[in-house]
Each structure stands twice: as C-alpha cells, then as structure tokens.
N, C-alpha and C positions, 0 to 999 in steps of 0.2 A: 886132040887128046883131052879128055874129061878132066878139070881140076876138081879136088878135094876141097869143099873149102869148112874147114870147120867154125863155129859157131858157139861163143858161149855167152850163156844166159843166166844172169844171176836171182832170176825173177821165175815164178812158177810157169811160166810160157815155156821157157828153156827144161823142163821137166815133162809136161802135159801138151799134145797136139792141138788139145778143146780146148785149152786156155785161151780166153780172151783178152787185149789187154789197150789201153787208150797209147801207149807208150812203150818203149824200152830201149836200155842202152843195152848195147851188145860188142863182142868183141871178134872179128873175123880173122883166120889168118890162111896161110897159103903158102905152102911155094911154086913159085909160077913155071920154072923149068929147075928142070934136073938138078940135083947140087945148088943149086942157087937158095937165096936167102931167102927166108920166110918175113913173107910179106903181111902189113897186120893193119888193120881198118878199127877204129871205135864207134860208130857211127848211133845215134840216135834215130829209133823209127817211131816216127809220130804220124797215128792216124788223122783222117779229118775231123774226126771229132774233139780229139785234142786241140787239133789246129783251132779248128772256131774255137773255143771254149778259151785259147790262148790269148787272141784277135780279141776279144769282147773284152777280154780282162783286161789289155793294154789300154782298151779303148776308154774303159770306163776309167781306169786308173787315169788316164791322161784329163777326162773328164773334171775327174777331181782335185787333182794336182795340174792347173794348166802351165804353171810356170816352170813344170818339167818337161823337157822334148823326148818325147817316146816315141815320135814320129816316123824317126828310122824303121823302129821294131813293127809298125803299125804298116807301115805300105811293102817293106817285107811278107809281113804274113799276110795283108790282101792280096799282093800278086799271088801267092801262092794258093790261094782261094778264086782266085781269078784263072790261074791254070786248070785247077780242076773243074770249074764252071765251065770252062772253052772245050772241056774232053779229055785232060791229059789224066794220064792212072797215077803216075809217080811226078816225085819232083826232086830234086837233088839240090841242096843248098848247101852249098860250103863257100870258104873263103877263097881256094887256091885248084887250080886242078892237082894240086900236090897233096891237098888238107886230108890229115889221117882221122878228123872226126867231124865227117861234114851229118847234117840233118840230111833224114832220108824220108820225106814224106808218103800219104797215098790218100787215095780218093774214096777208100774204103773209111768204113765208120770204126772199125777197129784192129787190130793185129792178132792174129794166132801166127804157128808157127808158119803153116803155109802161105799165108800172104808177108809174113818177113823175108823167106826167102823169097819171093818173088819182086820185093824190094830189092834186096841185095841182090840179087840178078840184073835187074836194072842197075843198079848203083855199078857193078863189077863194069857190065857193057860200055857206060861212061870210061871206065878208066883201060877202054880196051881190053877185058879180060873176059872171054864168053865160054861157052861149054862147059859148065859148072856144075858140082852135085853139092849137096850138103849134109855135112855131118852135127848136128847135136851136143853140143857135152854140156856134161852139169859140173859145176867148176867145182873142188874143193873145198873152200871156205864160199859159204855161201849168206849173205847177209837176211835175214828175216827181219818182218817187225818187232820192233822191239814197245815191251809191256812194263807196263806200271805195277808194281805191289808194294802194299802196304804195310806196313808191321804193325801188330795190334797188341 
C-alpha cells in the first residue's frame, strides 16, 4: 500500500516545481499503518554543490585558524564527496538510525522539488519505509527575507 507522505517547504521550492535551490530544510510526516502515529522526519537536503562549497569553506577556515580542529567536519564532508565520486546518487548522514533530522545529500548540482522527493525516497528506503507518494504543502506562517528600510 502507497504511503502519503507530505512534505512542507518553507522556502519557495515548497511553492514552485522550477525552483532551484542549493539547500533546504524540510519537514516530512506520515502514518505508517492505519490508526498509528504519525510519524515525522526534519531532514536537511543539500546538493553537491553546496556540499563542495561547504568542504572548501571548512577547509579554508581551518587553513586560517590552525589551532582550531575542524577536521571531524572536513573528512565527514570529503567522504561524502568521495561517495559521490565512486557513483553513489544519494547519501544519508545522521547520527542514529533513530535521528529525526539526519542530512540528506545528492550528487546533483541542485534541488527542485523532484530531485527532493527522490531523496526522501531514498532516505524513507533506509528507514524501511518504501512505496511512497508525495504531497506538497505550503505551511502557514511562512518565513521570507527580511528588508531593511530607512526613515528619511
């Protein structure tokens, strides 16, 4: 049986299918069988071009500040650069197989809506959960950029 899984997007991608976007948090939920509790994911999707641009920035930082160890966050994000150099599409990084907001990487250069669900697809498969559709929603309070004005 097909889950439902809806999807909210507080960033113009969660509005627009053309949206492009280097990143997004998102917020998934579900109930997995009948009567049962609704199940709910936060997950961050970060393209590879956020990735690198992430990696370079750790790198240089570390560069400049050598007395600070950022080395953890540095061969974290190489592996994950390293997967996708070897062929892999997606990558899944969290702390637990329990973790409600693991990183959801991908090999693509950016995210629309359909390469996010095709993350969370993957992501879902990890935690055993397959046959999936997805639903859309544009949340209520929805956070925009916020502008400067002057008083003259």
């Amino acid at each position: 049986m097909t889950k439902l899984i809806s999807i909210e997007c507080w960033e113009p991608m969660g509005r627009d299918r053309s949206v492009r976007q280097p990143w997004s948090d998102v917020r998934i939920s579900f109930v997995a069988e009948q009567g049962g509790a609704t199940i709910e994911f936060e997950p961050t999707l970060v393209s590879r071009a956020r990735l690198e641009r992430d990696l370079n920035f750790e790198r240089e930082y570390q560069r400049k500040h050598p007395r600070e160890d950022g080395s953890d966050t540095i061969d974290r994000l190489a592996s994950v650069v390293e997967q996708f150099n070897n062929g892999a599409e997606f990558y899944v990084d969290s702390k637990s197989t329990d973790d409600k907001i693991p990183e959801i990487y991908t090999s693509r250069e950016f995210i629309d809506q359909a390469e996010a669900e095709k993350m969370l697809a993957h992501f879902l498969e990890t935690q055993r959960i397959t046959e999936v559709a997805f639903q859309w929603i544009w949340p209520e309070i929805v956070c925009g950029p916020l502008g400067v004005t002057a008083k003259t």
